[in-house]
N, C-alpha and C positions, 0 to 999 in steps of 0.2 A: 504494500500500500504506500509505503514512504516512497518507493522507488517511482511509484508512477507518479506522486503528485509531483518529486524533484526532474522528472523525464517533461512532463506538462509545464514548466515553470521556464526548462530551458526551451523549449519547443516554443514558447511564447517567448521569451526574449528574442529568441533567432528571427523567429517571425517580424519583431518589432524594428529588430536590427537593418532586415531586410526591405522593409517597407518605409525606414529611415532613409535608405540609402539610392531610393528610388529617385531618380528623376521625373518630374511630367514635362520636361520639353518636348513638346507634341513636335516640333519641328523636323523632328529626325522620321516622320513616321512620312511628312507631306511630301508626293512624288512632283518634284521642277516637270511644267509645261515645257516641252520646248517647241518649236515650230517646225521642225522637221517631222515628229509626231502627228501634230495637228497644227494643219496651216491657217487655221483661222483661231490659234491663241493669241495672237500677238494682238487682234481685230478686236476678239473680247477682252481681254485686258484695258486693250485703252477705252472702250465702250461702257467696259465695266465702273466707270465713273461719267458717265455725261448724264445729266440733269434731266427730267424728262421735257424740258425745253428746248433743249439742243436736242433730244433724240427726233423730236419733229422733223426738226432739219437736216438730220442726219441721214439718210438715204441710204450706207455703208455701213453704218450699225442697227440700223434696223433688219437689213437684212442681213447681218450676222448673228441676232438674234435670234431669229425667224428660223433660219438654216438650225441654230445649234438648239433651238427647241424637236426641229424637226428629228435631229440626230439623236436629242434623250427620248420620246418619246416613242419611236423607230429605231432602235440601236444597231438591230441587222441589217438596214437599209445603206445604201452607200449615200455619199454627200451627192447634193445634187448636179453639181460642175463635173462627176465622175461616169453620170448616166450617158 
């Protein structure tokens, strides 16, 4: 009985030790866009901040939009510049 409580005691410190020593830099887990992957990261990226005042006038991010909704929604479909 002694033996298990002092086995539970260290099991729990190792534990705490471990969870101490834990990082949560989520950064290491995010996979880098690059453009040779997907050629219209670069499109969203900069899209990805314009105002929905600018996106009126935008012509180029709207239909990068448009296109990358198309591609989540459809994932087996090809893009449409490939058809």
């Amino acid at each position: 009985m002694r033996f298990t409580a002092i086995a539970v005691v260290v099991a729990a410190i190792v534990i705490a030790i471990g969870e101490a020593s834990r990082t949560d830099d989520a950064s290491h887990d995010v996979v880098p866009l690059t453009t040779k992957s997907d050629p219209m990261a670069a499109d969203l990226a900069r899209c990805r901040d314009v105002t929905a005042e600018q996106l009126a006038a935008d012509d180029t991010c709207r239909r990068v939009w448009a296109e990358n909704r198309r591609r989540f929604f459809a994932p087996n479909n090809k893009p449409a510049e490939a058809r």
